[in-house]
C-alpha positions in Angstrom: 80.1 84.4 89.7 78.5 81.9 91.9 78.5 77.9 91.8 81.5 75.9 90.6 81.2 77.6 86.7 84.5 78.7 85.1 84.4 81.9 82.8 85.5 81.4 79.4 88.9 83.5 79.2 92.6 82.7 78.0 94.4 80.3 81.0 91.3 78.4 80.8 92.4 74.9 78.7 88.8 74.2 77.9 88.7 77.9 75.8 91.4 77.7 74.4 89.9 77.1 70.8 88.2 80.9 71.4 91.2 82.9 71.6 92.0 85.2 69.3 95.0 86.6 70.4 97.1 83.8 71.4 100.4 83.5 73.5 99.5 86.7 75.6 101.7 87.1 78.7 98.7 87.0 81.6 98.6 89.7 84.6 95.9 89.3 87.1 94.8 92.2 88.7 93.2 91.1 92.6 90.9 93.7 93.8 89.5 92.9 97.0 88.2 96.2 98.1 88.1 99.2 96.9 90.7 101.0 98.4 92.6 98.6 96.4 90.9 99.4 93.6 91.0 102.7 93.2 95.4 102.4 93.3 95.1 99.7 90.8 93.3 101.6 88.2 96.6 104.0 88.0 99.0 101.4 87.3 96.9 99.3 84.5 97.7 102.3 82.3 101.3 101.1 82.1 100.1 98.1 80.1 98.0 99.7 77.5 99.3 99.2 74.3 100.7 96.0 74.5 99.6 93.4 72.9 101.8 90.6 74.5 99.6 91.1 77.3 96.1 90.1 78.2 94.8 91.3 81.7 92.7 90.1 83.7 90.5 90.6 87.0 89.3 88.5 90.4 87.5 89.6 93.4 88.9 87.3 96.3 86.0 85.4 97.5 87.4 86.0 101.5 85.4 85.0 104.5 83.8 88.8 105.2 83.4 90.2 101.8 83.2 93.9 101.1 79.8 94.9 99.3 79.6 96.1 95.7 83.5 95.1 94.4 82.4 92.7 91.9 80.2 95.5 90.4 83.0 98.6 90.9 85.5 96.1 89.1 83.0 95.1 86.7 82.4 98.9 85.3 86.4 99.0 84.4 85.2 96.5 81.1 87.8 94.0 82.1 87.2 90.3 81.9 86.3 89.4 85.7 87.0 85.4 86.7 85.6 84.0 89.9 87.9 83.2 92.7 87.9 79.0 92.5 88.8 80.0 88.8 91.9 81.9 89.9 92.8 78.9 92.4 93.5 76.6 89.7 95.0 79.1 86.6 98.7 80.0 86.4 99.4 83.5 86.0 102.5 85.1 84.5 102.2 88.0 87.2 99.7 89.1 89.4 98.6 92.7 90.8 97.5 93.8 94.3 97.2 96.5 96.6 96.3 94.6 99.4 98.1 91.6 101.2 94.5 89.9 101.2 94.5 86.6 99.3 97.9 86.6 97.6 99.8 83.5 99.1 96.6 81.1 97.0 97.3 82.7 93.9 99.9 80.6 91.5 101.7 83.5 90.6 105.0 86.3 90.7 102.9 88.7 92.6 104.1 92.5 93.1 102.3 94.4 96.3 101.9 98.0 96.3 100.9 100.1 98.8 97.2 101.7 98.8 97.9 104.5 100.2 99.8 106.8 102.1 102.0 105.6 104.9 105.3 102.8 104.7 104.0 99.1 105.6 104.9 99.7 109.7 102.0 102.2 109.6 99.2 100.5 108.2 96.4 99.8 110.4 96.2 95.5 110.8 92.9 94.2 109.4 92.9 91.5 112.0 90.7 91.6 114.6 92.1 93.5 117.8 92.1 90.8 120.1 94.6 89.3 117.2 95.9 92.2 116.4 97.4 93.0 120.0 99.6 89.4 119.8 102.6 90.7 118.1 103.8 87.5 115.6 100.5 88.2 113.5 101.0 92.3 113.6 104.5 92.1 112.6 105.1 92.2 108.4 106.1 88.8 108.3 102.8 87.8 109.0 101.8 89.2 105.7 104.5 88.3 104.0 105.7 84.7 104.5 103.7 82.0 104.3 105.2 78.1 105.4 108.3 79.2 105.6 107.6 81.1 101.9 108.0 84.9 101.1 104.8 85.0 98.9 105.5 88.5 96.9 108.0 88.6 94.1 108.3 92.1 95.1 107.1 94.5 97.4 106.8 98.2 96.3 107.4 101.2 98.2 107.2 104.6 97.9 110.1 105.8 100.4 113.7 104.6 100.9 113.1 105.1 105.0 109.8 102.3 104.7 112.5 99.8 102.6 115.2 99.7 104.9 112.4 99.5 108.0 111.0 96.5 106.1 114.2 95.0 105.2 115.4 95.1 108.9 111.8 93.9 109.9 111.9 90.7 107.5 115.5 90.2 106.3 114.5 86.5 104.4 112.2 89.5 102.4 114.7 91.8 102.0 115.5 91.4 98.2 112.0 91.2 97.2 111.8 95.6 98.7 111.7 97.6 95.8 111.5 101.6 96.1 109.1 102.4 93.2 107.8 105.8 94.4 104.0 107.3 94.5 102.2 107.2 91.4 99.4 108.9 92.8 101.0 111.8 94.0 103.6 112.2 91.0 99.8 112.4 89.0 98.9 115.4 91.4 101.2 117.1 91.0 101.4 116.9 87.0 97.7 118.1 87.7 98.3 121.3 89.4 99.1 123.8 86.2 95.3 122.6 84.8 93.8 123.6 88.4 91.4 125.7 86.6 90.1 122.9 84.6 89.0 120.9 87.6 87.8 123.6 89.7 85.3 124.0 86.4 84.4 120.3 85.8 83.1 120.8 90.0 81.5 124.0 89.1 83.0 126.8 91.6 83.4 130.2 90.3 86.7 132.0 90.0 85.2 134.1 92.9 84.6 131.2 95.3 86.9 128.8 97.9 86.8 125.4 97.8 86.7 123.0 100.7 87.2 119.7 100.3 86.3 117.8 103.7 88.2 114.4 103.6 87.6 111.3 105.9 89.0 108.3 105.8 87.7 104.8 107.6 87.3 104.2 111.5 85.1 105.8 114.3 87.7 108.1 114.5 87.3 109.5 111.1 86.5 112.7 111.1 83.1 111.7 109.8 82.8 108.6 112.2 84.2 111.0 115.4 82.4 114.6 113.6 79.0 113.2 112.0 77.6 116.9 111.9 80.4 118.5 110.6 79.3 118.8 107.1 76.1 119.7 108.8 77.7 122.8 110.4 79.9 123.7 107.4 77.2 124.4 104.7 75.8 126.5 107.0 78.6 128.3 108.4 80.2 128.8 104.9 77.8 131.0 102.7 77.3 129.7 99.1 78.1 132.8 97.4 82.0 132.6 98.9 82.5 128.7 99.4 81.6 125.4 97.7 81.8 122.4 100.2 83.2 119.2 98.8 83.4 115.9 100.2 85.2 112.5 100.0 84.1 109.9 102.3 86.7 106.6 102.1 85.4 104.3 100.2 85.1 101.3 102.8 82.9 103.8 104.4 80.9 103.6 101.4 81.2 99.9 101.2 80.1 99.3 105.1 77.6 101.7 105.7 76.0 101.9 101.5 74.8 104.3 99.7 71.3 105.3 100.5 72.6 105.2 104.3 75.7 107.7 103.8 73.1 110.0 101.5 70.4 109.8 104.2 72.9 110.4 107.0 74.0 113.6 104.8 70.5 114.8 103.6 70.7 118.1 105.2 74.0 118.9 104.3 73.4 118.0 100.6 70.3 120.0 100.4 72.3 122.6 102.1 75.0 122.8 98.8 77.3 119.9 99.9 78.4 118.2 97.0 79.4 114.7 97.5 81.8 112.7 95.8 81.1 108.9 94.4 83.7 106.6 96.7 85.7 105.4 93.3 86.0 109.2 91.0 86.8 112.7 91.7 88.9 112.8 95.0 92.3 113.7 93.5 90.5 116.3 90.7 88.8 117.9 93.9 92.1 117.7 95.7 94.1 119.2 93.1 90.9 122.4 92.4 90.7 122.6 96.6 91.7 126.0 98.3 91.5 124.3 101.8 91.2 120.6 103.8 89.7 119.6 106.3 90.9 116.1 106.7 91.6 113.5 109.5 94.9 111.1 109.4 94.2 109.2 106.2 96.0 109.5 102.7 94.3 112.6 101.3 94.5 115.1 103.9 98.9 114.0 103.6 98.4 114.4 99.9 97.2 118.0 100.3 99.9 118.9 102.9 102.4 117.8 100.5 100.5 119.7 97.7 100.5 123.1 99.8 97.0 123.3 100.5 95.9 124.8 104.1 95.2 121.8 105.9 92.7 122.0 109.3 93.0 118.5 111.1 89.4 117.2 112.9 90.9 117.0 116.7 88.9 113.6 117.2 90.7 111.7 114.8 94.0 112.1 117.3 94.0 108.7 118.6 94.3 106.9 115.6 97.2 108.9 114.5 100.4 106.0 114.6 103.6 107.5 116.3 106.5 108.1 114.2 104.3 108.3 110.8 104.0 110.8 108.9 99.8 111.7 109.7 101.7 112.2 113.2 104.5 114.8 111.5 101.6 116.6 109.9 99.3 116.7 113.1 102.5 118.6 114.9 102.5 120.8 112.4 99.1 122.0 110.8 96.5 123.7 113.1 93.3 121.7 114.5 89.4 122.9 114.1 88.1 124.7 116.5 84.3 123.8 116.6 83.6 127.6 119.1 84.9 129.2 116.1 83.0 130.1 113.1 84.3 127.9 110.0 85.0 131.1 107.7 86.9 132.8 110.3 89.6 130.0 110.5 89.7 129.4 107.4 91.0 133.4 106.4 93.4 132.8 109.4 94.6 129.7 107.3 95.4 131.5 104.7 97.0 134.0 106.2 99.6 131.8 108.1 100.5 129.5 105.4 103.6 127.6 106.5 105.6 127.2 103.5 108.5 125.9 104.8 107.0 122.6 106.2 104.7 121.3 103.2 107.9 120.6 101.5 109.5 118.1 104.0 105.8 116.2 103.7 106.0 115.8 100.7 109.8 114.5 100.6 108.2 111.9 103.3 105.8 110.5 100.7 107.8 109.8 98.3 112.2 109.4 98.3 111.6 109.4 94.8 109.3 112.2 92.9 108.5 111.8 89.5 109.7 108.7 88.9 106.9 106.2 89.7 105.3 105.7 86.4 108.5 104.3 84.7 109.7 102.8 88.0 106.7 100.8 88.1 106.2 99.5 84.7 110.5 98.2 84.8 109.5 96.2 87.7 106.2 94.7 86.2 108.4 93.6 82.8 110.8 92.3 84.9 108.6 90.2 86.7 106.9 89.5 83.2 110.6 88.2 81.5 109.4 90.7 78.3 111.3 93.7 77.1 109.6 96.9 78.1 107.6 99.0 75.6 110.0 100.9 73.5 107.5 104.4 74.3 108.8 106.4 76.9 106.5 107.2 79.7 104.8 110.9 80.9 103.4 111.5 83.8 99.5 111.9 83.0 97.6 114.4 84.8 94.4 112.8 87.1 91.4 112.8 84.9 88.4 115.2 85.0 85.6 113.8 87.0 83.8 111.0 85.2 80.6 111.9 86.7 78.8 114.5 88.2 79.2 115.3 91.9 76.1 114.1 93.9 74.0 116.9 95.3 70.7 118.2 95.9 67.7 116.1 98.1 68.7 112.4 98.9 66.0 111.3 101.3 64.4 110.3 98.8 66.6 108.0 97.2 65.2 104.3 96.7 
């Protein structure tokens, strides 16, 4: 993907005379992280099956790049074509989950959230001394360009985040398109096959299972609580609990993989299974019987899923006001590290709030269920093709693709 090369693929003039299927519609899918990635992979189902389509996929090549992307997007199969490729190719829509990139792509391109959380939430990815100047934190910054609005639509999951961006950025205001949460309408389809996932991760109908999620920062809970896992697998005997975790993938993608399975060696000798940073979060989330979380997208998922929830008390500070991590850290209890893990755990299950996990979950998402046909009507539109005539279900999340890392890691090459 280096050098000045072009990769032989339909757009390209000069390959023309290889095509097989001719007079495909073109979507570009622009993956420039993983995070990205991973809420991309849900939507390209809503294309299978069409064969006025041809997809394709592009790693921006950005200043500060994050490591192993090319490869992650490599093992979907899909063609991949190198960024100065993409700078001069014409696209009938493009994809993204990320504002990264899209204002040098010649293309209607639709913006979806990655996670969790309306736009006004998000954590800038400029740096803070940027950051703090308020003309590059507000949302115009990401979405105009010379006077342009770059998306041809912005997707979000909640009717309250539409009208805040609409107000924020008026000149944006018909491109704001409530298209609900795919991920979390795929949860919840998940839930009656519980059993299933709970086997594919190996715990016993007699044992709990805690999945300990952390999202980005150095106040994660795994960059504020390093030792936690530590602590857990030995606190929680084997025979009654199976410890779980999900680190975010950028976590993954800063720090690599030998370094996050050397920092954890103890832990995963100890029983801890650990997740890959691209498979097996939401299947874990789905068989889990607690979380212990920090602010970021999975430990809201779970709230709005009814599962006991224990929040990591150093991730407070990166908790936004007004947003919904901040509703949920009001409202579900905080670990206690001078109590034994086991023992608040059985008083989390005993105190099980039932009447708040619903009005989480009605923050994700203004409209439930309705994601998967909302999204494909907006990506036709934007296409100028009829839909499929096949009505749309809401697919359960898949079984995990591989096994759950465990046993010794210090010696890993």
């Amino acid at each position: 993907m280096s050098g000045s090369a072009w990769t032989r693929a339909p757009g390209n003039a000069a390959a023309e005379r290889w095509v097989t299927r001719a007079g495909c519609r073109t979507v570009l899918v622009v993956v420039p992280h993983m995070t990205a990635g991973t809420r991309l992979a849900e939507v390209l189902p809503l294309l299978r099956a069409d064969h006025r389509v041809q997809v394709l996929f592009t790693v921006p090549a950005l200043e500060d790049r994050w490591d192993g992307v090319e490869e992650y997007v490599r093992a979907w199969g899909g063609l991949l074509l190198p960024w100065h490729q993409v700078l001069r190719t014409r696209f009938d829509l493009a994809i993204a989950a990320s504002y990264l990139g899209i204002d040098k792509i010649s293309a209607p391109v639709i913006v979806m959230p990655h996670g969790v959380s309306g736009p006004r939430f998000r954590r800038s990815p400029l740096p803070p001394e940027l950051a703090a100047r308020q003309s590059l934190a507000h949302p115009r910054y990401r979405l105009v360009r010379d006077g342009r609005v770059v998306p041809a639509a912005v997707l979000t999951a909640h009717e309250q985040d539409a009208r805040w961006l609409r107000h924020e950025c008026p000149e944006a205001a018909d491109r704001v398109v409530v298209a609900g949460d795919l991920c979390f309408d795929r949860l919840r389809a998940s839930l009656p096959l519980r059993d299933r996932y709970r086997g594919a991760l190996d715990v016993g109908s007699g044992r709990k299972l805690v999945l300990v999620s952390s999202t980005w920062s150095r106040h994660s809970l795994f960059g504020s609580n390093p030792h936690l896992l530590d602590r857990l697998t030995v606190q929680l005997p084997s025979t009654d609990y199976q410890v779980v975790a999900a680190l975010h993938p950028l976590t993954w993608s800063m720090h690599g993989s030998w370094q996050i399975h050397a920092w954890l060696a103890r832990a995963l000798d100890a029983g801890l299974r650990l997740l890959p940073p691209d498979d097996g979060w939401r299947a874990a989330l789905v068989a889990a019987d607690y979380v212990i979380g920090d602010h970021g997208s999975v430990t809201q998922y779970a709230a709005a899923l009814g599962t006991p929830v224990l929040l990591n008390p150093g991730s407070a500070e990166d908790v936004r006001a007004g947003s919904l991590a901040a509703s949920l850290w009001q409202l579900a209890p905080k670990l206690r590290p001078d109590l034994p893990a086991d023992e608040q755990l059985r008083a989390l299950a005993a105190s099980r709030p039932e009447d708040w996990y619903a009005g989480i979950a009605a923050r994700i998402t203004s409209l439930p269920g309705r994601a998967s046909a909302l999204l494909r009507r907006e990506m036709y539109r934007v296409l100028r093709i009829p839909e499929p005539p096949h009505e749309i279900e809401v697919t359960p999340v898949p079984l995990p693709r591989r096994a759950v890392v465990e046993g010794s890691a210090g010696e890993r090459p």
